[in-house]
C-alpha positions in Angstrom: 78.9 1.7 -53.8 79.1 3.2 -50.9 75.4 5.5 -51.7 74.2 2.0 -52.8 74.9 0.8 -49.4 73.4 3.4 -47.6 70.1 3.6 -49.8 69.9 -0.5 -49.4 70.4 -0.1 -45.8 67.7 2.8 -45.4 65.5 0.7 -47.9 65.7 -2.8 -45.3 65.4 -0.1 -42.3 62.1 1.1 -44.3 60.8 -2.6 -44.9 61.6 -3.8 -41.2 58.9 -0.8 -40.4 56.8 -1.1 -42.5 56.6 -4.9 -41.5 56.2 -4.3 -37.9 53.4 -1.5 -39.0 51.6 -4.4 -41.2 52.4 -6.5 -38.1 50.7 -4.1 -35.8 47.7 -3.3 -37.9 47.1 -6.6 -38.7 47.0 -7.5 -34.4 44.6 -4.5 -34.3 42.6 -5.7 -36.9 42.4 -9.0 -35.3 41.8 -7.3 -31.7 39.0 -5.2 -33.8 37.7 -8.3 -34.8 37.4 -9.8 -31.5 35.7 -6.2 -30.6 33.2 -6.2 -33.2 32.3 -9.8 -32.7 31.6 -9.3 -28.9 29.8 -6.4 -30.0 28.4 -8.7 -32.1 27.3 -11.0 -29.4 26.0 -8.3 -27.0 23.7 -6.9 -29.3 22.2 -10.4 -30.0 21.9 -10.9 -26.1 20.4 -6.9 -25.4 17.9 -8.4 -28.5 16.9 -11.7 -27.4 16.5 -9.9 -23.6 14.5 -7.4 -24.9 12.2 -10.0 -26.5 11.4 -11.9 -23.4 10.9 -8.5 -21.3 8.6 -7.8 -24.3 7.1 -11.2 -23.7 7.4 -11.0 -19.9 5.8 -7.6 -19.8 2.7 -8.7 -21.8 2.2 -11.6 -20.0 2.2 -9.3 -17.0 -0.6 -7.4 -18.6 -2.7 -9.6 -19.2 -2.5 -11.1 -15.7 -3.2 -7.6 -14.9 -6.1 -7.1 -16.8 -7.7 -10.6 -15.9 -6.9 -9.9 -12.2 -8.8 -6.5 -12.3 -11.6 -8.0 -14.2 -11.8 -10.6 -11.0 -11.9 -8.0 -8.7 -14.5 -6.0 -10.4 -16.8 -9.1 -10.5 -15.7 -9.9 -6.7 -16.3 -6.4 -5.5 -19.6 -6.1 -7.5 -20.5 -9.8 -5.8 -19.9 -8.5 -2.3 -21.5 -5.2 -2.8 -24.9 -7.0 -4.3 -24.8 -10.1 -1.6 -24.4 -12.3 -4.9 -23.8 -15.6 -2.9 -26.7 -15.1 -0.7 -29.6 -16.9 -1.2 -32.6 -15.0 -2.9 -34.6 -14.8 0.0 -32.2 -13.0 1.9 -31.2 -10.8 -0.6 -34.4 -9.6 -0.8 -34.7 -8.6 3.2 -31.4 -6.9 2.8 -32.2 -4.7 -0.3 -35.5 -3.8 1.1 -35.4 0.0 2.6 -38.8 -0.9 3.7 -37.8 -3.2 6.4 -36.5 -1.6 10.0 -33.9 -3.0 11.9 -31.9 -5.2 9.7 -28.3 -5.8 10.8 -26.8 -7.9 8.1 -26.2 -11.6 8.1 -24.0 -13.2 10.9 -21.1 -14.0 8.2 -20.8 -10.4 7.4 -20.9 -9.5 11.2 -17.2 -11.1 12.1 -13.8 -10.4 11.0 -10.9 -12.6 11.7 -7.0 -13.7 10.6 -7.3 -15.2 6.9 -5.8 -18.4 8.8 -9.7 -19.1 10.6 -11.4 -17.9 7.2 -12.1 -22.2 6.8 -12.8 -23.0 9.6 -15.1 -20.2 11.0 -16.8 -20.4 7.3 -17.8 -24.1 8.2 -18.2 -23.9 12.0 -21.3 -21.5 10.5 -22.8 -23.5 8.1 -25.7 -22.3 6.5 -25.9 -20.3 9.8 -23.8 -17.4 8.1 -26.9 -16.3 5.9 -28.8 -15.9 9.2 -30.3 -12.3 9.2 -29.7 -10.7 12.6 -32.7 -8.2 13.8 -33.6 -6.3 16.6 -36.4 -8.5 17.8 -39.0 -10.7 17.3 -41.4 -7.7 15.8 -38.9 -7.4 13.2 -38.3 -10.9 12.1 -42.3 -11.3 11.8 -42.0 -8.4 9.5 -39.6 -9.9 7.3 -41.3 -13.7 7.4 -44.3 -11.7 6.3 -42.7 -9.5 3.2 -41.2 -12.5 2.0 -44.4 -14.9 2.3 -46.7 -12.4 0.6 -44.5 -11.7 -2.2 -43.4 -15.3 -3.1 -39.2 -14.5 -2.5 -38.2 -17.5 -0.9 -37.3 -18.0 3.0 -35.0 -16.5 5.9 -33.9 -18.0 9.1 -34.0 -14.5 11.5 -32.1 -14.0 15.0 -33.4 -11.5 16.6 -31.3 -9.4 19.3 -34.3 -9.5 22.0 -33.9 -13.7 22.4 -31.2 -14.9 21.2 -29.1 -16.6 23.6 -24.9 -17.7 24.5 -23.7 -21.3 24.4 -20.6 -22.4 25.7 -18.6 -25.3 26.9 -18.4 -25.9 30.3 -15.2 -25.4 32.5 -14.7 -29.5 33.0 -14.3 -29.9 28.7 -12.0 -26.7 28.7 -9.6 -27.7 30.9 -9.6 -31.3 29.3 -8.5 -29.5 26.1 -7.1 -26.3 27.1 -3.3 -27.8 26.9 -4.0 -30.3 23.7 -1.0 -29.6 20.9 -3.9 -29.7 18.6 -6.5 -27.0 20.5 -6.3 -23.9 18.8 -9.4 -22.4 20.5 -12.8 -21.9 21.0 -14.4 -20.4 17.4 -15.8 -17.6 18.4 -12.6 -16.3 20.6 -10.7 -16.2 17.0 -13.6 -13.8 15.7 -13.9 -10.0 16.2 -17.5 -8.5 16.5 -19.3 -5.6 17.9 -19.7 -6.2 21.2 -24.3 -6.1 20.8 -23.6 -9.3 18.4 -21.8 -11.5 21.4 -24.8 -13.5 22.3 -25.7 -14.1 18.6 -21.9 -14.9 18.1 -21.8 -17.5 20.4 -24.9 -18.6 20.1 -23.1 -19.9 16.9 -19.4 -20.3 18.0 -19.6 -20.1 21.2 -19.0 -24.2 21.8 -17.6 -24.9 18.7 -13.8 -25.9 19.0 -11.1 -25.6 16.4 -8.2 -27.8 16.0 -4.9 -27.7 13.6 -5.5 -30.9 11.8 -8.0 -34.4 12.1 -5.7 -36.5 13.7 -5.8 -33.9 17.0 -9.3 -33.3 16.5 -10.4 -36.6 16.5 -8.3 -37.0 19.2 -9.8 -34.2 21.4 -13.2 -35.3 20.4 -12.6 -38.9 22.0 -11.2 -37.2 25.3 -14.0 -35.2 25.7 -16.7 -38.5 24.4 -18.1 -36.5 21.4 -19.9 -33.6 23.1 -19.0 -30.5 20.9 -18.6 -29.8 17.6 -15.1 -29.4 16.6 -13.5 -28.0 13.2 -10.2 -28.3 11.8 -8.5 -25.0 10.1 -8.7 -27.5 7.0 -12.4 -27.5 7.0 -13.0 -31.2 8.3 -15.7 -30.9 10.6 -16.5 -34.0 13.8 -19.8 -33.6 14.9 -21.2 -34.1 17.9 -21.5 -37.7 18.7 -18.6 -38.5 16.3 -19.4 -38.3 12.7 -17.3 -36.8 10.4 -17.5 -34.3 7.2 -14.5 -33.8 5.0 -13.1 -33.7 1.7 -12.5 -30.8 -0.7 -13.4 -27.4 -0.1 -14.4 -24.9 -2.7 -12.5 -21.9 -2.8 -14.9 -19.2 -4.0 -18.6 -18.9 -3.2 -19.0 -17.8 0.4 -19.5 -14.2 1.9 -17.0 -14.8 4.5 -14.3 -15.9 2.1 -14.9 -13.8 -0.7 -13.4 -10.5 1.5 -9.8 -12.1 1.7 -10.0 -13.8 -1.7 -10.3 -9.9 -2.7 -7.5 -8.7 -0.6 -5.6 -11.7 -2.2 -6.4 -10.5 -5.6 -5.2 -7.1 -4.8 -2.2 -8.4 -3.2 -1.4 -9.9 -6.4 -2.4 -7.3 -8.9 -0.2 -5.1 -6.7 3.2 -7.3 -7.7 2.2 -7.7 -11.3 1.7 -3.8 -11.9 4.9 -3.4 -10.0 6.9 -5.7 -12.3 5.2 -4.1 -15.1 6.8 -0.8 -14.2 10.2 -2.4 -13.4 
């Protein structure tokens, strides 16, 4: 009895651990569970992550590749003078020719912020071709009569001269909110191009917006021409030209639409490599 005793306490001794070992195994089961299903989980996420860099990254490539297809055409429309009318095309890529400068809009540099307004304080004035002298633009007038390739408007060195706005108008406007300054003072140049410069710019004023600009053109009655940095433009006397603007097509623009592009062709290759 008293070996039956002993073996039936050794045998519930035995059963207690083996239930606490079933007990155990069965909370690391359930903790493996958990393990396996956040596994689970993460491997899903990594998955569905890796998809949309997948997506992400070939998004980026194609921005990439459409950006570096603008820029070719951009680059390739600056180095050929693409936006300039045939005519003047034609002086400039004639070796022939002596003392061609360029066009006033390719002349000038300035902040992108005066891009606007300097392109339409010019006008049409930005395909002018800049000479030497009067010899010269003869020369020209005569290469393209002869040969049928349209017409140029020439300035040459020797006559052009400065315009201005007189002292009296300057100090009207001089502390206006809305002055920003006189065009061609937010242009940089070589200094043999000032009088052709302000022949141009030289009594053109540019404003923030058309509120102040119509404003300063009422205090000074009308006189000068004034541009916003919008493009809205007050002619002398008082009329007004304004609207939309396109943003490609002129020489002057197409330089920082091209540094924008790189700008931006920069990021996305970056992010491509991140």
């Amino acid at each position: 009895i008293i070996n039956l005793k002993e073996t039936e306490l050794k045998l519930a001794n035995d059963i207690y651990s083996s239930e606490t070992d079933i007990k155990n195994n069965r909370d690391n089961l359930i903790e493996v569970n958990k393990n396996i299903n956040t596994i689970e989980n993460n491997l899903l996420n990594i998955r569905r992550n890796k998809e949309e860099i997948i997506k992400e990254l070939d998004l980026n490539s194609r921005k990439e590749k459409e950006l570096t297809y603008k820029i070719e055409l951009l680059r390739e429309s600056i180095d050929n003078n693409s936006n300039l009318s045939y005519g003047v095309r034609s002086v400039l890529n004639n070796p022939k020719l002596t003392s061609i400068h360029g066009v006033i809009g390719k002349l000038i540099e300035m902040e992108e912020k005066y891009v606007t307004a300097i392109d339409v304080s010019l006008g049409a004035s930005k395909e002018f071709v800049v000479v030497d002298n009067e010899k010269n633009a003869k020369d020209a007038i005569n290469y393209l009569k002869n040969n049928n390739l349209g017409r140029a408007t020439f300035f040459p060195l020797s006559v052009i001269s400065p315009k201005g706005i007189d002292e009296d108008t300057l100090d009207k406007i001089n502390n206006h909110i809305s002055f920003i300054g006189i065009a061609a003072n937010l242009v940089k140049y070589d200094p043999k191009y000032r009088n052709i410069i302000l022949n141009q710019l030289g009594n053109v004023i540019i404003a923030d917006n058309i509120d102040g600009a119509n404003d300063i053109s009422r205090l000074i009655n009308h006189r000068y021409k004034i541009v916003t940095l919008d493009g809205e433009l007050i002619h002398v006397g008082g009329s007004m030209t304004g609207g939309s603007i396109k943003k490609t097509g002129s020489m002057i623009k197409e330089k920082y639409e091209l540094e924008d592009m790189l700008r931006q062709v920069t990021l996305v290759t970056n992010e491509c490599k991140n």
